[in-house]
C-alpha positions in Angstrom: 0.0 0.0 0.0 1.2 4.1 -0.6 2.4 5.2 1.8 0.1 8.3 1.5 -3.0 6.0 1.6 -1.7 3.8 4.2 -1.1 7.2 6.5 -4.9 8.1 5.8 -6.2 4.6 6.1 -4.5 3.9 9.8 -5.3 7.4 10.8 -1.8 9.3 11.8 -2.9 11.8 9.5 -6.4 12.8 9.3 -6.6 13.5 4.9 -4.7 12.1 2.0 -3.7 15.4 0.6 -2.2 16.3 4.2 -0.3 13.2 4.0 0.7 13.8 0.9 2.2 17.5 2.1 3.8 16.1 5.1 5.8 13.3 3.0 6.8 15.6 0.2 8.1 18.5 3.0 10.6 15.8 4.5 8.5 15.3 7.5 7.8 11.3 7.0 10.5 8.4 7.2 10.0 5.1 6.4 12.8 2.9 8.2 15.3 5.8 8.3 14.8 7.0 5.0 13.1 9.8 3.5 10.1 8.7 1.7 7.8 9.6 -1.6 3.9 9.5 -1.5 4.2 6.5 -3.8 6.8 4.3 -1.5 5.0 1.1 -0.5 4.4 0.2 3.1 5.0 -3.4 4.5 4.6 -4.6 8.0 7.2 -4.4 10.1 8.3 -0.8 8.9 9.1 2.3 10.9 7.5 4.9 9.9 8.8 8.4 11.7 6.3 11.2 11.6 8.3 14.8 12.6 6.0 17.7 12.9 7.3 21.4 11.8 6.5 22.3 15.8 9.4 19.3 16.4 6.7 16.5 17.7 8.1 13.1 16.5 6.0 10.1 15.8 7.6 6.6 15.8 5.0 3.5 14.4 5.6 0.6 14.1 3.2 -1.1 11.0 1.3 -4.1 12.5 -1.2 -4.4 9.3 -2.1 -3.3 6.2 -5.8 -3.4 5.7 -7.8 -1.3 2.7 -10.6 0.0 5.0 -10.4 0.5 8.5 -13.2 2.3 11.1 -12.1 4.6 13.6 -11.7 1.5 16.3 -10.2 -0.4 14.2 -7.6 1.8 12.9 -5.5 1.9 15.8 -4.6 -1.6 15.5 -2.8 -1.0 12.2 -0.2 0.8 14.2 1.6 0.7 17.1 3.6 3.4 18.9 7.4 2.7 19.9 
């Protein structure tokens, strides 16, 4: 899965587009390295989420699904 979509899906970021932003600013690393909208997701990656106020994010992925609900969503991720 994009990494764009997967960031929507799992809910760390709220929209698509704002994933989108975030990755192509240089805020979002997948397993150290600086990712692309289009880099593919697989469990087991670290995905880093910096904020421009300097709030870092570390996940872990669990799961990829397509669809998730709210409570569901949570358990795509988990927090290190």
């Amino acid at each position: 899965m994009r990494l764009d979509k997967y960031l929507k899906v799992s809910r760390l970021i709220k929209r698509r587009e704002a994933a989108k932003e975030f990755i192509e600013k240089g805020f979002v690393k997948v397993d150290g390295k600086i990712a692309k909208p289009s880099t593919e997701v697989k469990v087991n990656n670290i995905i880093t989420i910096s904020t421009p106020l300097g709030k870092t994010i570390n996940a872990k992925v669990k799961e990829i699904r397509m669809i998730s609900t709210v409570k569901d969503a949570s358990e795509m991720y988990e927090v290190i």
